[in-house]
C-alpha positions in Angstrom: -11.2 9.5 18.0 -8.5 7.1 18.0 -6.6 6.3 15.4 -3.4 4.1 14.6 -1.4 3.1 11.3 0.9 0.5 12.2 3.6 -1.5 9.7 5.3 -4.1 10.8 7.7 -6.6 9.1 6.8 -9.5 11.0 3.9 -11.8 11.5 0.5 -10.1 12.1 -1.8 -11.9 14.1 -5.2 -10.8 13.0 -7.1 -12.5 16.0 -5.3 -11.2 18.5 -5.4 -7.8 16.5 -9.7 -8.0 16.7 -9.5 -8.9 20.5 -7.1 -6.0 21.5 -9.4 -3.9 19.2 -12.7 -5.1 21.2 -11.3 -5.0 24.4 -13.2 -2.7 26.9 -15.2 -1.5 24.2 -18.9 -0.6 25.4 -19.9 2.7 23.9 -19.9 1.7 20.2 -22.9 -0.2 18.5 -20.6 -1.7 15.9 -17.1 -2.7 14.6 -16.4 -3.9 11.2 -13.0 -5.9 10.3 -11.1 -6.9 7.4 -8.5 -9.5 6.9 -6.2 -9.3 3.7 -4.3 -12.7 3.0 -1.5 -13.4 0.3 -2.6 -15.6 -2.4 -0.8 -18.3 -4.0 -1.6 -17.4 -7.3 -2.3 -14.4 -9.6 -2.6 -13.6 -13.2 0.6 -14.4 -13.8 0.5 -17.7 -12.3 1.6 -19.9 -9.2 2.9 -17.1 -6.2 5.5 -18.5 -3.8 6.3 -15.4 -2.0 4.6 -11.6 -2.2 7.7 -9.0 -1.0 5.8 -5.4 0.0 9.1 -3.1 -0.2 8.5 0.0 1.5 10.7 3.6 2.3 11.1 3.6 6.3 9.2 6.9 7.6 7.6 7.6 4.0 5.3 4.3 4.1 4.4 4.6 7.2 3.0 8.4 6.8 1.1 7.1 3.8 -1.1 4.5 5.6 -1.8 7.1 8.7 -2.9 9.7 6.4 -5.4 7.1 5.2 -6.6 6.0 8.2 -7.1 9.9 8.8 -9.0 10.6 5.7 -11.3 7.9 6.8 -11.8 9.2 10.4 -12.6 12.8 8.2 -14.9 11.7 6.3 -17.1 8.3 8.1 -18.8 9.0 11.7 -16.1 6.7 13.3 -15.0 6.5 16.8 -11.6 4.5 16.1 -9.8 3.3 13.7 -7.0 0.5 13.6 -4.9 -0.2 10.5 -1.9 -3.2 10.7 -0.1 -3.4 7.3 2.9 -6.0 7.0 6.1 -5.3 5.0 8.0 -8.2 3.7 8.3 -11.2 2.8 4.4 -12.6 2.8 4.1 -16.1 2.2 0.5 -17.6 0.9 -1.5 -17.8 3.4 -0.4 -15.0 5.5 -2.2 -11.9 6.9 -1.1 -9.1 4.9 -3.7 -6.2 6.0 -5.8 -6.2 9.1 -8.2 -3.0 9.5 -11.2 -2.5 11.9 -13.0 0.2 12.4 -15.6 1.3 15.7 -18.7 3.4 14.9 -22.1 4.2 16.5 -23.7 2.0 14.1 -22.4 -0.3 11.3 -23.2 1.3 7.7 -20.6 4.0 8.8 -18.5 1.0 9.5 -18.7 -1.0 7.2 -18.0 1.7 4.4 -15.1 2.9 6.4 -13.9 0.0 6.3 -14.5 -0.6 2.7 -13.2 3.1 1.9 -10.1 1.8 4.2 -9.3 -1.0 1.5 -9.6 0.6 -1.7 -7.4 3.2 -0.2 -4.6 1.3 0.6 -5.2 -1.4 -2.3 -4.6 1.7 -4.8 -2.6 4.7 -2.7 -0.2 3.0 0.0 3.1 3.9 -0.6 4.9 0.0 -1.1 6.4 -1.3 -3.9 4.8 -5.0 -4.4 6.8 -8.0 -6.1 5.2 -11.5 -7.0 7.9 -14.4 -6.2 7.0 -17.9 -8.5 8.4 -20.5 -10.4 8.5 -18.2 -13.6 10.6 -15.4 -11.6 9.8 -12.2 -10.3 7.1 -9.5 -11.2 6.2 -6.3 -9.6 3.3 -5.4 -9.8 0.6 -2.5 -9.9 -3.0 -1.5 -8.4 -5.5 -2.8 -11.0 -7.9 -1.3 -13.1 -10.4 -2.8 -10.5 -8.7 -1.3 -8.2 -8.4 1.7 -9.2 -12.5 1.9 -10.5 -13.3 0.5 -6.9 -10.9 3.6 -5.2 -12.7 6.4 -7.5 -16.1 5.4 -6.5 -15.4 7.3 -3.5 -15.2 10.6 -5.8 -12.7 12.3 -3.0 
């Protein structure tokens, strides 16, 4: 199984991302993606910028570990997670993940496990930019419900 965890601070270009993922790819009966863009608005109001601080090394080991505990627990064959750091503007990929497997219901709820995994557990430290200032801000309790569905 191949796995990669992979931050970056710059763009992430989530086509090109998919294509690199299906290149040469014959022996797997499905692939499931996700795409996470900034919004330009919350609960709080109008967002200009999202800014995912992270601790060089620390962030990092947090996302492959969860890309690991989904190779451990879902009958994958690879893996791919892209996470940006940052300045995110609205609009902009935040989160790409895609996952190979025999055959899709394995996934697509890797996949799904991926997301509430990192939404809830990924070690950054995210602040809301607007017109009325700056907010950081916490997983939800919707985030948190969806991430202890899992029961792991």
């Amino acid at each position: 199984m191949a796995i990669s965890a992979i931050l970056t601070p710059g763009p992430l270009e989530a086509d090109a991302e998919l294509r690199a993922f299906l290149a040469d790819r014959t022996g797997d009966g499905a692939v499931a993606a996700f795409v996470g863009l900034a919004r330009d608005s919350s609960a709080s109001g109008p967002v200009a910028e999202l800014y995912l601080d992270h601790y060089p090394g620390f962030t990092e080991r947090s996302l492959e570990a969860i890309a690991a505990g989904a190779g451990a627990r879902f009958p994958v064959r690879d893996i791919r997670v892209v996470h940006r750091c940052g300045a995110v503007a609205p609009g902009e990929t935040i989160v790409f993940v895609a996952v190979a497997a025999p055959h899709r219901r394995a996934a697509f709820e890797a996949a799904d496990y991926l997301m509430d995994r990192l939404k809830t557990e990924a070690a950054f430290w995210k602040r809301e930019d607007g017109p009325a200032g700056s907010r950081w801000i916490e997983p939800t309790d919707k985030d948190r419900a969806d991430r202890a569905r899992w029961n792991d």
